[in-house]
C-alpha positions as CSV (number, residue, x, y, z in Angstrom):
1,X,73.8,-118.8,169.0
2,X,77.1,-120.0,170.5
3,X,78.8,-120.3,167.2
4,X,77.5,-117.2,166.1
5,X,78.5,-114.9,168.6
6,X,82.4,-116.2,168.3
7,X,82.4,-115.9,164.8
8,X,81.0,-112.2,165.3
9,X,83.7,-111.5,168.0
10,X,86.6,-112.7,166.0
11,X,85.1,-110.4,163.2
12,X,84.8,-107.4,166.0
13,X,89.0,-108.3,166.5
14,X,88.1,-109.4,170.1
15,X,90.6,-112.8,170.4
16,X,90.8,-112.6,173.5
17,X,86.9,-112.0,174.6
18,X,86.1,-114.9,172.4
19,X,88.7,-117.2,173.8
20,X,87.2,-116.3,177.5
21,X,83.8,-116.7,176.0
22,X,84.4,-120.0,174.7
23,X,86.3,-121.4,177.6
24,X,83.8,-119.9,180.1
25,X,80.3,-120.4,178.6
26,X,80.9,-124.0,177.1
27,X,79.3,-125.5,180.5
28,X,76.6,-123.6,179.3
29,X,75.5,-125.2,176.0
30,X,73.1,-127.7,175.5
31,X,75.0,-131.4,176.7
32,X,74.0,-132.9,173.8
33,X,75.8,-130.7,171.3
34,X,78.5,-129.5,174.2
35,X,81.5,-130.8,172.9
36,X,81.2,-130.7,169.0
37,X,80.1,-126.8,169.8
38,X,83.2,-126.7,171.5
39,X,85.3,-128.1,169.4
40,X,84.1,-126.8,166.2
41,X,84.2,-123.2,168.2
42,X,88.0,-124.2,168.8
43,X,88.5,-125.2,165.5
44,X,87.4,-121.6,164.2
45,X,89.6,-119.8,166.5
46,X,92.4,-121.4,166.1
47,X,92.1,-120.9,162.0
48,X,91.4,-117.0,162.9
49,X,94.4,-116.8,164.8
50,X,96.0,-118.7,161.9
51,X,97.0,-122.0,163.3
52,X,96.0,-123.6,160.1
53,X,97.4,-127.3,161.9
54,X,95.5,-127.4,164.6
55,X,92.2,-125.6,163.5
56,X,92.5,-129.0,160.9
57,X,92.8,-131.4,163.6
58,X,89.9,-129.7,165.9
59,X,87.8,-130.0,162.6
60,X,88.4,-133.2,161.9
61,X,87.0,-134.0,165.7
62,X,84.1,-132.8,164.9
63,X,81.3,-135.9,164.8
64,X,77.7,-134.7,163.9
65,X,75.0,-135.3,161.4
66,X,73.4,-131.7,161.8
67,X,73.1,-130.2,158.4
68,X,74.2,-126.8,159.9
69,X,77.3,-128.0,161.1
70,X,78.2,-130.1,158.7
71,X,77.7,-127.2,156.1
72,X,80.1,-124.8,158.5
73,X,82.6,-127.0,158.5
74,X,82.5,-127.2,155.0
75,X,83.1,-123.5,155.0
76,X,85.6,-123.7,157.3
77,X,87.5,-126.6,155.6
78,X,87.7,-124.5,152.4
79,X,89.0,-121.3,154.0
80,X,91.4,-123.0,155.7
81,X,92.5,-124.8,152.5
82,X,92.3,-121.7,150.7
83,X,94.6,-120.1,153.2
84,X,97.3,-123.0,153.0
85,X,97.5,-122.3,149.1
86,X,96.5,-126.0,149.2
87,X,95.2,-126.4,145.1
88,X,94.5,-130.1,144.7
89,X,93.0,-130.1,148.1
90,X,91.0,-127.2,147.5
91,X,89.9,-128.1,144.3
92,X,88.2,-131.5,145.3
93,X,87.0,-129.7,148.7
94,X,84.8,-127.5,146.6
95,X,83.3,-130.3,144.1
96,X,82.7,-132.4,147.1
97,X,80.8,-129.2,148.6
98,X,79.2,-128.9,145.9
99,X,77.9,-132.2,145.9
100,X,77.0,-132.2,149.8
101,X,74.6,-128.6,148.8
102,X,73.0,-129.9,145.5
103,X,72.1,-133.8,147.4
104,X,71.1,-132.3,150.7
105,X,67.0,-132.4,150.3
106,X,66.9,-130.5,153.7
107,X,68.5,-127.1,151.9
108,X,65.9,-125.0,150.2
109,X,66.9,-123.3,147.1
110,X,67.8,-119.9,148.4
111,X,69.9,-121.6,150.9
112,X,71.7,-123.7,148.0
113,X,71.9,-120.5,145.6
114,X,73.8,-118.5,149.0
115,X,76.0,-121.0,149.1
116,X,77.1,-122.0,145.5
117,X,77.6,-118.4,144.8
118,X,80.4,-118.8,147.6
119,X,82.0,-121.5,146.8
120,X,81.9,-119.8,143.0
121,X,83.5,-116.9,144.5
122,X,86.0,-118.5,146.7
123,X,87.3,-120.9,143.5
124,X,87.7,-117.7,141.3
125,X,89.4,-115.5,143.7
126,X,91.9,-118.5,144.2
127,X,92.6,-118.8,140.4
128,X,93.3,-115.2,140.4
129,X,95.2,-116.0,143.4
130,X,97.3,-118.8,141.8
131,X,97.8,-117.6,138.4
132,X,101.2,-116.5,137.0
133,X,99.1,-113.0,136.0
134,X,96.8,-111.4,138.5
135,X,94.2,-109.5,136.6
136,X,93.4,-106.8,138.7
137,X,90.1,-105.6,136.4
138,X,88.7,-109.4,137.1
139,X,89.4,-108.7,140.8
140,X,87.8,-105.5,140.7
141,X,84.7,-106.9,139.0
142,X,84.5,-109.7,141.2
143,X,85.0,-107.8,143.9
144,X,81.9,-105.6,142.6
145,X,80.0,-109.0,142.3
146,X,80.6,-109.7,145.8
147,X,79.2,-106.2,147.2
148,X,76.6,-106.2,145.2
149,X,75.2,-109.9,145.4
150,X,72.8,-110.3,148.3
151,X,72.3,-114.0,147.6
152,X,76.0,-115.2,149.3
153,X,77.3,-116.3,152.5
154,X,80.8,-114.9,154.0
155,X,80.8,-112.1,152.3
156,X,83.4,-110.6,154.7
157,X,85.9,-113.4,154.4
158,X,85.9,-113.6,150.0
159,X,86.2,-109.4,150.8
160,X,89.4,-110.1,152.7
161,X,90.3,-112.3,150.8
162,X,90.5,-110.0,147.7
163,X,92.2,-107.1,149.8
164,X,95.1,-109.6,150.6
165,X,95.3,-110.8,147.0
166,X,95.3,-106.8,146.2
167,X,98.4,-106.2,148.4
168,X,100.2,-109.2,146.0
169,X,99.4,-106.7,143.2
């Protein structure tokens, strides 16, 4: 719930609320999860507010073996990667995602099929991204992919995502 509701405020554009929330709430959570909440709530924040650096660095302090966390920070690693125009590091992020989803016997298949479709997205729009031509028609349709697929995660992120690469255009 804790996670959620600061990943929802940073969507609203409330910064600020969610850097009170986090700070003031944190004594709140559950003492066995406290701190990787924390930090992983951190973590988020700081690559929202685009401090790419040290959203990395919280990340990589995060120590679980929840399948839900490990799976957001997944997500998280990849749009910050994404973000930092980071191509190798990108490119073996997502096969090694890949791989976590398809060996993970604790994901059912709807779970797995939400989530490969957006890891699928986020690798095409940063072809298109990276290419020397932007093909504004494979945008578009990806874009109309993305609207019209109910089976994918993030769907707000891979949408802003292609509104930034449209302002390139």
């Amino acid at each position: 719930l804790f996670i959620n509701v600061v990943i929802t405020g940073l969507e609203a554009g409330e910064e600020l609320w969610v850097r009170e929330f986090i700070e003031k709430y944190k004594p709140e959570l559950d003492p066995v999860n406290r701190e990787n909440t924390y930090i992983f709530c951190n973590s988020f924040y700081n690559y929202w507010i685009k401090d790419y650096s040290k959203s990395l660095d919280l990340a990589q302090r995060v120590k679980t073996d929840d399948l839900s966390y490990k799976h957001q920070l997944r997500s998280l690693y990849l749009k910050i990667y994404f973000d930092l125009n980071e191509a190798e590091t990108f490119y073996s992020h997502i096969d090694s995602y890949k791989h976590f989803i398809s060996s993970s016997s604790n994901v059912s298949e709807h779970l797995r099929e939400t989530i490969n479709n957006y890891i699928n997205f986020a690798k095409k729009l940063f072809d298109i991204k990276y290419s020397q031509h932007i093909d504004d028609t494979a945008l578009a349709m990806i874009k109309k992919d993305i609207i019209n697929n109910k089976a994918v995660i993030n769907n707000p992120w891979l949408l802003r995502q292609i509104t930034e690469i449209e302002k390139i255009i």
